[in-house]
C-alpha positions as CSV (number, residue, x, y, z in Angstrom):
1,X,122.4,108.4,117.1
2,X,119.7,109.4,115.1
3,X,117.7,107.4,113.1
4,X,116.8,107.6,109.6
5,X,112.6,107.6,110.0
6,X,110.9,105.9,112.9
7,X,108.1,103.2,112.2
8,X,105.1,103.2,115.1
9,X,102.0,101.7,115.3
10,X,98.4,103.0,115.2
11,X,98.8,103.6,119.2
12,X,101.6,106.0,118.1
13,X,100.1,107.2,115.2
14,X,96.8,109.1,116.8
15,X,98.8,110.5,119.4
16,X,99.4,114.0,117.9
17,X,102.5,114.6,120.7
18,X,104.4,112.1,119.4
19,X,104.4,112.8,115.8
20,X,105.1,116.5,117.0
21,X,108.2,115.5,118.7
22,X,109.6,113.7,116.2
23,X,108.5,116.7,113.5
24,X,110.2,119.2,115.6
25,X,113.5,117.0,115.9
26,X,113.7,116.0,112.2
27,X,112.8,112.6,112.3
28,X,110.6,111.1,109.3
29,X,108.0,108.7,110.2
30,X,105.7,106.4,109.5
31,X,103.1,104.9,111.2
32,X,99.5,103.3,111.0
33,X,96.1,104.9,111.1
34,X,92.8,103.6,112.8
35,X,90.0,103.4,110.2
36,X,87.8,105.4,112.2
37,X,89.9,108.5,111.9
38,X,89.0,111.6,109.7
39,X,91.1,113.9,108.0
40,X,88.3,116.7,107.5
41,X,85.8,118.1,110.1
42,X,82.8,116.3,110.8
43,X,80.6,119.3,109.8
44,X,82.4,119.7,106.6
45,X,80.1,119.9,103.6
46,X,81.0,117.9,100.1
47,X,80.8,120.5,97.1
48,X,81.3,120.1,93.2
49,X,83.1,121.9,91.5
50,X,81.8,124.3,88.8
């Protein structure tokens, strides 16, 4: 059986394996994010554009 997308919690949601696993298999997912998290690096510089 295979289910149609997989819901998870923030404790599932940071751990990169995880979401790899189901990625690799096809599964869709969703699942929660910390507020703390950061989707650019933290020496990232903001710029404007021209």
């Amino acid at each position: 059986m295979m289910p149609p997308v997989v819901v998870a919690d923030a404790g599932y949601g940071q751990n990169a394996d995880f979401r790899d696993g189901l990625s690799e298999r096809g599964i869709g997912y969703v699942v929660a994010a910390r507020s703390d998290g950061t989707v650019h690096p933290h020496d990232a510089r903001p710029t404007a554009p021209a």
